[in-house]
LOZAPA-65968 format. One record per residue (C-alpha): x negated, y, z; residue number from 1. Coordinates in nm, 2 decimals. Layout:
<nodes>
<node east="X" north="Y" up="Z" pos="NUM"/>
...
</nodes>
This chain:
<nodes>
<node east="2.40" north="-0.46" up="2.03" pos="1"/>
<node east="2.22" north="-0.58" up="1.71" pos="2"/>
<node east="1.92" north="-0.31" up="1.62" pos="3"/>
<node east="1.96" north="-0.21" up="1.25" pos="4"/>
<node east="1.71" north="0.03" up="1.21" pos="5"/>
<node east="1.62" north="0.45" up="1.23" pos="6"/>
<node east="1.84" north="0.70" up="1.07" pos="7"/>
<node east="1.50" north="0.94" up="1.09" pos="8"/>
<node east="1.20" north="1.00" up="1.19" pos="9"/>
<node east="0.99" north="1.33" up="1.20" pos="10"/>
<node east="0.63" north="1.36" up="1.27" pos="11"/>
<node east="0.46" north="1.75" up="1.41" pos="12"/>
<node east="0.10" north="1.67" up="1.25" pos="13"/>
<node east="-0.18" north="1.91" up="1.33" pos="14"/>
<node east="-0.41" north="1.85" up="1.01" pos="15"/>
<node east="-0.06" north="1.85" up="0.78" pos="16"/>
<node east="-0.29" north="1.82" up="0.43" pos="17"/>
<node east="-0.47" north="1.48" up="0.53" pos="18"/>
<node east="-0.14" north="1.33" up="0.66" pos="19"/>
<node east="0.06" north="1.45" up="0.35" pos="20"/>
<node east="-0.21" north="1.27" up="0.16" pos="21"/>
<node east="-0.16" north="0.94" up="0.38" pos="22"/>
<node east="0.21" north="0.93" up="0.43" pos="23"/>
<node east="0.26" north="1.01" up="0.09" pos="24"/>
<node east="0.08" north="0.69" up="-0.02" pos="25"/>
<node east="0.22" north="0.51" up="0.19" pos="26"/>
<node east="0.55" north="0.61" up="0.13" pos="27"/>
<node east="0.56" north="0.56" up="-0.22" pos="28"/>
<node east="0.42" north="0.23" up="-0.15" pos="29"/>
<node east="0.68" north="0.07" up="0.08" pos="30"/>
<node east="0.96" north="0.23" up="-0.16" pos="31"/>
<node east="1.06" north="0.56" up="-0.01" pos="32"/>
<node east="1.09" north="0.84" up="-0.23" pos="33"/>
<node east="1.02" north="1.23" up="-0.20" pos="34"/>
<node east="1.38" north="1.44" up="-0.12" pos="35"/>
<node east="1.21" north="1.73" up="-0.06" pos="36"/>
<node east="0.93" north="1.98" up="-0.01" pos="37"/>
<node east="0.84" north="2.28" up="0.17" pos="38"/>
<node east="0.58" north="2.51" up="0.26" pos="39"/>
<node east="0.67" north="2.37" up="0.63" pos="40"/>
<node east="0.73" north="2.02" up="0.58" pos="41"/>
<node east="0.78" north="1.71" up="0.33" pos="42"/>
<node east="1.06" north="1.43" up="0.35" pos="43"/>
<node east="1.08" north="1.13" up="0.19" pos="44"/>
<node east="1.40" north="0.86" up="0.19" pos="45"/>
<node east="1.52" north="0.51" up="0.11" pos="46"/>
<node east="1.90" north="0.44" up="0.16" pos="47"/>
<node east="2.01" north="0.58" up="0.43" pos="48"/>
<node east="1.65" north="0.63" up="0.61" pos="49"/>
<node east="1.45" north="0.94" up="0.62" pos="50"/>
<node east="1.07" north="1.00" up="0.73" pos="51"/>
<node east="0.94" north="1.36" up="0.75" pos="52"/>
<node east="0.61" north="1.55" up="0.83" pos="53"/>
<node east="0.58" north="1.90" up="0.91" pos="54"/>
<node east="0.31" north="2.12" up="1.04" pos="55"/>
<node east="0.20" north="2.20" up="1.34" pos="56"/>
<node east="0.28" north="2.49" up="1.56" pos="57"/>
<node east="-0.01" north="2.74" up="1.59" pos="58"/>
<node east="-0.24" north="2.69" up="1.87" pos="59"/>
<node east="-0.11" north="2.94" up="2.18" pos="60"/>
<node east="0.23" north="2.94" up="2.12" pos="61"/>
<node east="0.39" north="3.01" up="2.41" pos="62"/>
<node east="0.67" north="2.75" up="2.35" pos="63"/>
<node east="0.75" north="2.60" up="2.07" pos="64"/>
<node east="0.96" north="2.21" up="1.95" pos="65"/>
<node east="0.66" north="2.17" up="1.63" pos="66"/>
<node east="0.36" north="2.19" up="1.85" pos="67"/>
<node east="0.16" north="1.88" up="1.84" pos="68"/>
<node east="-0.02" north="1.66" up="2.15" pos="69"/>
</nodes>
């Protein structure tokens, strides 16, 4: 089977304001564009490929999918 690609990708980053800050440069720089934005999260897209960042579960959650490490 021939490997085409990711469909999507989403990052759980614990210091979300420096990463936005990266990812959105870099982004923009290999040709992806912003689809959306949230107080929870950011996306971005090319095609049919999507890359998102979203902040990190609080510290002492008991369980929860968003928590980082």
């Amino acid at each position: 089977m021939k490997f085409a690609g990711f469909g999507h990708v989403t990052l759980t980053v614990s210091n979300y304001d420096e990463c936005l800050a990266f990812y959105d440069r870099l982004m923009t720089h290999i040709g992806m564009r912003r689809y959306f934005e949230s107080p929870f999260a950011v996306g971005w897209y090319a095609d049919e490929y999507m890359f998102v960042i979203g902040h990190a579960a609080p510290a002492g959650d008991r369980f929860s999918q968003q928590r980082s490490g």
